[in-house]
N, C-alpha and C positions, 0 to 999 in steps of 0.2 A: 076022220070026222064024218059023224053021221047027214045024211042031206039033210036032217032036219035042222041040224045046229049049223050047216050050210047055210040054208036059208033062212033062218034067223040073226046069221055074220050077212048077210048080202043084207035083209030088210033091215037089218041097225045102219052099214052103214049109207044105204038110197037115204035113212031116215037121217043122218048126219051130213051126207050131203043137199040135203033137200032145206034142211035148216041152215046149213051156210051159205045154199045159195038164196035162201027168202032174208036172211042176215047182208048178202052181199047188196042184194035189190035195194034194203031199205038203205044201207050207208050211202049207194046210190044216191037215190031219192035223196037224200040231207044234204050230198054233195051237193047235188045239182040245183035246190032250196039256196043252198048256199051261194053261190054260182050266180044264179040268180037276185040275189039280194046286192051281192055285190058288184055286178053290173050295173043295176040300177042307181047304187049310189055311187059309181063313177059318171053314170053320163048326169046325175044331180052337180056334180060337181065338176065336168065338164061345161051344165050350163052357167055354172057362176063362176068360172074362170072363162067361158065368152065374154059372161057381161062383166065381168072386171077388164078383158081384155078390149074392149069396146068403149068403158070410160075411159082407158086410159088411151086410144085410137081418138076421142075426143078432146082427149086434155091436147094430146099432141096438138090436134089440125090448132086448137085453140093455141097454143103458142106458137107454132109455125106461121099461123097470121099475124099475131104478133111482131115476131121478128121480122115480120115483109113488110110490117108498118115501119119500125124503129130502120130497115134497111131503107126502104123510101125516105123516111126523115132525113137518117146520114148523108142520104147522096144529096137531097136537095141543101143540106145545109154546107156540105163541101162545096156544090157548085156557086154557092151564094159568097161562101167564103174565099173561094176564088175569085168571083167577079169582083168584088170589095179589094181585094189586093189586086188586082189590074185595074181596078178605077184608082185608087190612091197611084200606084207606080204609075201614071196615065198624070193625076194632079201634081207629082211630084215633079216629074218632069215639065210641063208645063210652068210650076215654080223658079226649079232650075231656069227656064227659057227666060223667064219674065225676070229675076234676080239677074241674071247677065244682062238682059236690054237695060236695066236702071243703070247697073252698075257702066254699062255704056255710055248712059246719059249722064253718068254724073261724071266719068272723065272726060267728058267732053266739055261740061262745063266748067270744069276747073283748069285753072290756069296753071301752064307748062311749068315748072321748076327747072 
C-alpha cells in the first residue's frame, strides 16, 4: 500500500472517528436533556406527594383529636354510670333497711297467733 492511500485509510478513518465521537457528544447532550427533564418532574411530584402527604398528616391530627374527645366523653360517661349504680345499690339497700324496720313494726303490732 502506497503512503498515499496510507494516509488517505488513516484521514477516512480520524474523519469516522471524529464524527462518531461529535455523534457520541450529541446523544450525550440529549441524554443528559433528558436527565434533566426528568428530575425535574420527579421533585414536581415529589412536591405534590409532600403536600398530599401533609393533608393527609392533617386529616390524621384532625381525627386523632377527635377520638381524644369521644375518649374523654367514654370515660366521663362510665364514670357517671358507675356512680348511678352505687347511688341506686346505696338506695336499694337503704330500702332493704327501711322494708325490714316496717315489716318489724308491723309484727310487732300484730297479735301472736
Amino acid at each position: 500500500m502506497s503512503l498515499e492511500a496510507r494516509v488517505e485509510s488513516l484521514e477516512f478513518r480520524v474523519d469516522t472517528l471524529e464524527k462518531g465521537m461529535e455523534r457520541l457528544v450529541q446523544i450525550s447532550g440529549e441524554t443528559h436533556q433528558v436527565m434533566l427533564e426528568t428530575r425535574q418532574e420527579m421533585r414536581e411530584r415529589f412536591k405534590q406527594h409532600d403536600a398530599r402527604f401533609d393533608q393527609q398528616d392533617q386529616r390524621l391530627d384532625q381525627h386523632d383529636h377527635k377520638i381524644d374527645a369521644l375518649a374523654r366523653g367514654l370515660n366521663a360517661l362510665t364514670e357517671a354510670t358507675l356512680a348511678g349504680f352505687k347511688r341506686v345499690d346505696e338506695e336499694q339497700a337503704a330500702t332493704r333497711r327501711d322494708i325490714a324496720a316496717l315489716e318489724m313494726l308491723v309484727r310487732q303490732r300484730l297479735p301472736d297467733h
